[in-house]
ROSE-441891 format. One record per atom (N, C-alpha, C): x, y, z. Coordinates in steps of 0.1 Angstrom, whole numbers, plus 5000, padded with zeros to 4 digits. Example, Ala and Ser with C-alpha at 12.3 -4.5 7.8 and 13.67 -1.06 7.14 Angstrom:
BEGIN
513249435078
512349555078
513249675078
512849785071
513749895071
512950005079
# end
This chain:
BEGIN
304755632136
303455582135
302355692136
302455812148
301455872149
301655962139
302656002129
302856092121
301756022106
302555892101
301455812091
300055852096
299555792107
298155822109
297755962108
298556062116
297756212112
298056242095
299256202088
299156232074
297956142067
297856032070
296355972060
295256022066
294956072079
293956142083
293656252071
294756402072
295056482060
294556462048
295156352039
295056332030
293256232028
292656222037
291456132035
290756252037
290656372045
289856492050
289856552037
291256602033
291256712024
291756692010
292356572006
293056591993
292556451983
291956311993
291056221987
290656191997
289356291995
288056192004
287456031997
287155932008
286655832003
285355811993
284355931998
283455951987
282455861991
281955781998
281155662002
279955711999
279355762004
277955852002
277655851981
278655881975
278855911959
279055781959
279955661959
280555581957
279055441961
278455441972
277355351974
276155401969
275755511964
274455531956
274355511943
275855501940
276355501923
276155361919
276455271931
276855141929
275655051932
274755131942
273655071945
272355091928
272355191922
272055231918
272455131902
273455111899
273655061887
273854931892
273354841901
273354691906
272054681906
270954761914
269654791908
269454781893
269954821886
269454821878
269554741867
270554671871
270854541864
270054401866
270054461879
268854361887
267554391878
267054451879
265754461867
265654451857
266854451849
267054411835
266454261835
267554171842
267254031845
265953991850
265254061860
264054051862
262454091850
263054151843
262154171830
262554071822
263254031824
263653921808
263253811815
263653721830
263253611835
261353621835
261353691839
259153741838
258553781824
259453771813
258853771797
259353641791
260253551800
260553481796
261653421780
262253561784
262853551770
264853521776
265253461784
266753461788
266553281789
267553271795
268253131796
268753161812
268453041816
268353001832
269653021832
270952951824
272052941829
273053101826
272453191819
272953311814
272853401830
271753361835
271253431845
271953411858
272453301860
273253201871
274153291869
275153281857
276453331857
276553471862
275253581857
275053751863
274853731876
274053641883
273553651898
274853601904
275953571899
277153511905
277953661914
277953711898
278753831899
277653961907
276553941906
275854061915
275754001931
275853901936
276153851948
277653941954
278553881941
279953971948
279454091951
279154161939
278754331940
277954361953
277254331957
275854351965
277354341977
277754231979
278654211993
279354321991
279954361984
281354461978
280654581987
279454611984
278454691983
278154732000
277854592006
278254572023
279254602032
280254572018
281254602029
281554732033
281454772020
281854982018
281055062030
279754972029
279355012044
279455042057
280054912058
280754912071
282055012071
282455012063
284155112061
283155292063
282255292060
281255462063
280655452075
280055322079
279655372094
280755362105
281855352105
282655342111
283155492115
283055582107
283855692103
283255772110
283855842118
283355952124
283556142126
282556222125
282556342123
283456412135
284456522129
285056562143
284156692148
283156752142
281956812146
280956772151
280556772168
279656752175
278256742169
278256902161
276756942156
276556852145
277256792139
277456732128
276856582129
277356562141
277156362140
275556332140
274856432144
273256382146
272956322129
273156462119
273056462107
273556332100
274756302103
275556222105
274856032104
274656062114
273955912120
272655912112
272055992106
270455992097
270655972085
271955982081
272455932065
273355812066
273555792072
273955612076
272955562078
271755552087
270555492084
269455452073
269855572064
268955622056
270055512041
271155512041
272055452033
272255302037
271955282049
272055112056
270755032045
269455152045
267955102043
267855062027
269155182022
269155202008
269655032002
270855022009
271854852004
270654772008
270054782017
269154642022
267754612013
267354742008
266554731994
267254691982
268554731980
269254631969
269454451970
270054451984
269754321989
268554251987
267154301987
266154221986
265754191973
266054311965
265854321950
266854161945
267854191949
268654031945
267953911947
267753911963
267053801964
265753761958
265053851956
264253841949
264553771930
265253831929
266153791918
266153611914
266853591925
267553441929
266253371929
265453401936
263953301936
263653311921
263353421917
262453391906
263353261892
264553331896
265553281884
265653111891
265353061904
265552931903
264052831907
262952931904
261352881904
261152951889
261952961877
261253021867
260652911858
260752791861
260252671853
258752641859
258552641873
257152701880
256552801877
257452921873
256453031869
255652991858
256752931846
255852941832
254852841833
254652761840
253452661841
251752731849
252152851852
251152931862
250352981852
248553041857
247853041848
248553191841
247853201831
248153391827
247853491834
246453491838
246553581846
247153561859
247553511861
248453491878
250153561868
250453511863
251653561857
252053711854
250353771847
250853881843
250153981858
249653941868
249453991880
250654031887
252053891886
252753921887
253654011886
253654001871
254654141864
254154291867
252954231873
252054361872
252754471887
252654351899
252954361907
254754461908
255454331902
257354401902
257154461893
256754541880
256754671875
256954731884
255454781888
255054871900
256554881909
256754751917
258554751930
259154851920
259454791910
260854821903
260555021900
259355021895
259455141890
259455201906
258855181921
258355211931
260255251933
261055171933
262855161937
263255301928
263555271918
263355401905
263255501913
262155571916
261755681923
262555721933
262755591940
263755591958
264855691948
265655611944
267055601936
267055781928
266055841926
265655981921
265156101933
264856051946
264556111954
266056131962
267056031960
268356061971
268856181961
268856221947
269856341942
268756441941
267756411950
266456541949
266456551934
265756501925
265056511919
263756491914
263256441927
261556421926
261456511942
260156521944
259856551957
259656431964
259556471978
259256361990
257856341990
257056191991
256156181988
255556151978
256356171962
255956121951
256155991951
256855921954
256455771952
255155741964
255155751973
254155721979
252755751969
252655861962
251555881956
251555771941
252555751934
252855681928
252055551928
252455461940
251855331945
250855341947
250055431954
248855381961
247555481948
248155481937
247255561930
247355451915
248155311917
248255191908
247755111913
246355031909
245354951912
244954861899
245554781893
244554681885
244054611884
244154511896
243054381905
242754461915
241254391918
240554421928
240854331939
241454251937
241954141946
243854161951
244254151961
246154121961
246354011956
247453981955
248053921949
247753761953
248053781970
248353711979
246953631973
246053741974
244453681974
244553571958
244953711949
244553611937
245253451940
246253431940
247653301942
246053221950
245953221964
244853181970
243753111962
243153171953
241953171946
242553081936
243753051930
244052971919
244252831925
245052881937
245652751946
244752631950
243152721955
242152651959
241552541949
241652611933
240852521922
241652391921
243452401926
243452301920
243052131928
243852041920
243551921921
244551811921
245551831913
246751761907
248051781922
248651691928
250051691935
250951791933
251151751918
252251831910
251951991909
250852001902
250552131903
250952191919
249852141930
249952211940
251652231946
252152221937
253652191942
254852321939
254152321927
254752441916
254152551920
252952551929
252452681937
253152701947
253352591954
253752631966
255552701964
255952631952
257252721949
257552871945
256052891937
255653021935
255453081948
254953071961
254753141971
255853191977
257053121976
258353231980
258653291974
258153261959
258453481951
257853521960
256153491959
255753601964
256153671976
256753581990
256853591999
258253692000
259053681989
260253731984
259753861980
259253901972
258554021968
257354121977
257054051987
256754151999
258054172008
258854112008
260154162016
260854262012
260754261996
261654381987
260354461991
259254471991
258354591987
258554672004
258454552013
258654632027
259554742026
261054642020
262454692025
262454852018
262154832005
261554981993
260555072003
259955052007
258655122014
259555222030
260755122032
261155152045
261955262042
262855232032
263855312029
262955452022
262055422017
261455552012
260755652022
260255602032
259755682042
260855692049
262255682051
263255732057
263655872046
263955852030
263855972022
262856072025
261956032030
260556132028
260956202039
261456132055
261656252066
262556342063
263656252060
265156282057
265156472051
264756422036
264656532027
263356632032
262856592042
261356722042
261856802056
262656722065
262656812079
263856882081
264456992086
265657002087
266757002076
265657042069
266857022052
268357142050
268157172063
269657252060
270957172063
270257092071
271456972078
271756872071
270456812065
270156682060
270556712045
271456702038
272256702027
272856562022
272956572010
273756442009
274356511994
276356501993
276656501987
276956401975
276256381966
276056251954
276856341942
277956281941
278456331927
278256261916
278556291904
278556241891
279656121891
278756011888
280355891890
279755791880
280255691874
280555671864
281055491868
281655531873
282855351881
281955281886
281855131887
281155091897
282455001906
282054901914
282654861923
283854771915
# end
């Protein structure tokens, strides 16, 4: 028994590493992004409710698949002392990454089962909306470009806070529509619209959190703080 264990030790150290670090950014990354496909086409209104059911089936699995690989990397531990600090800041920094995919889904799931409420909303509240998840989506983008260092730290932050096209939030505008009305029904189909919304400040937190963990990550201590991301191709 102790021989099996020190040989797969061996063979996971030196001859197949599990790759998790490559393997969860690759996967996070092209589940993302599928997620925004769906999210462009449910907010132009051009898909079918039930086409969408069947992908959010299968990105539920992925996203979990996605959780679990997780758990199998924080478990793992460095047999270098100096190492584990480094260690423990890219498992946090990767915990923040899944839980921004997580929200992006969920986010997903609302919109695709309030999109018969959406299309009843005035125009401009709708295209405020899109205006709004552009912005997430392109805001994630940047995240997803900043883990293989290809942007600097800090460019998304300047990104967001330099896109302004109401003078009002969101929150406010929704408010300002909600007040005019009059009808049951209507106020009804608002009030179903308010868990996007409330759904899409949770993805913008979760993106905002994980991005200011990139931004220390990559700016302090960058001799330590490394992350090996290879060229991968597979998803889960």
């Amino acid at each position: 028994m102790m021989i099996g264990v020190l040989v797969s030790l061996l063979v996971n150290l030196v001859f197949i590493p599990p790759r998790y670090e490559t393997k969860m950014y690759h996967n996070c990354f092209n589940i993302a992004n599928d997620i925004f496909k769906w999210m462009r086409l449910e907010l132009n209104s051009v898909t079918e409710s039930q086409n969408v059911k069947k992908d959010l089936e299968q990105l539920q699995k992925r996203v979990t698949k996605l959780e679990t690989m997780y758990s199998w990397y924080k478990e793992e531990r460095n047999l270098f002392k100096k190492q584990r600090f480094g260690d423990h800041r890219r498992k946090v920094l990767f915990k923040h990454l899944i839980a921004s995919t997580r929200q992006a889904y969920n986010l997903l799931k609302r919109i695709n089962r309030y999109e018969n409420d959406y299309k009843h909303l005035p125009d401009d509240l709708k295209y405020h909306i899109r205006i709004e998840m552009d912005e997430m989506m392109a805001y994630h983008e940047q995240v997803f470009m900043k883990f293989t260092e290809k942007i600097k730290p800090e460019t998304s932050n300047l990104y967001v806070e330099g896109s302004h096209y109401y003078e009002m939030s969101l929150m406010e505008h929704f408010l300002k529509e909600y007040s005019q009305l009059t009808d049951g029904e209507d106020k009804l189909r608002f009030e179903n619209i308010l868990e996007i919304i409330t759904s899409l400040h949770e993805y913008s937190r979760s993106v905002d959190r994980v991005d200011r963990l990139a931004n220390s990550f990559f700016s302090y201590h960058t001799e330590k703080n490394k992350i090996d991301i290879q060229d991968e191709t597979l998803d889960i």
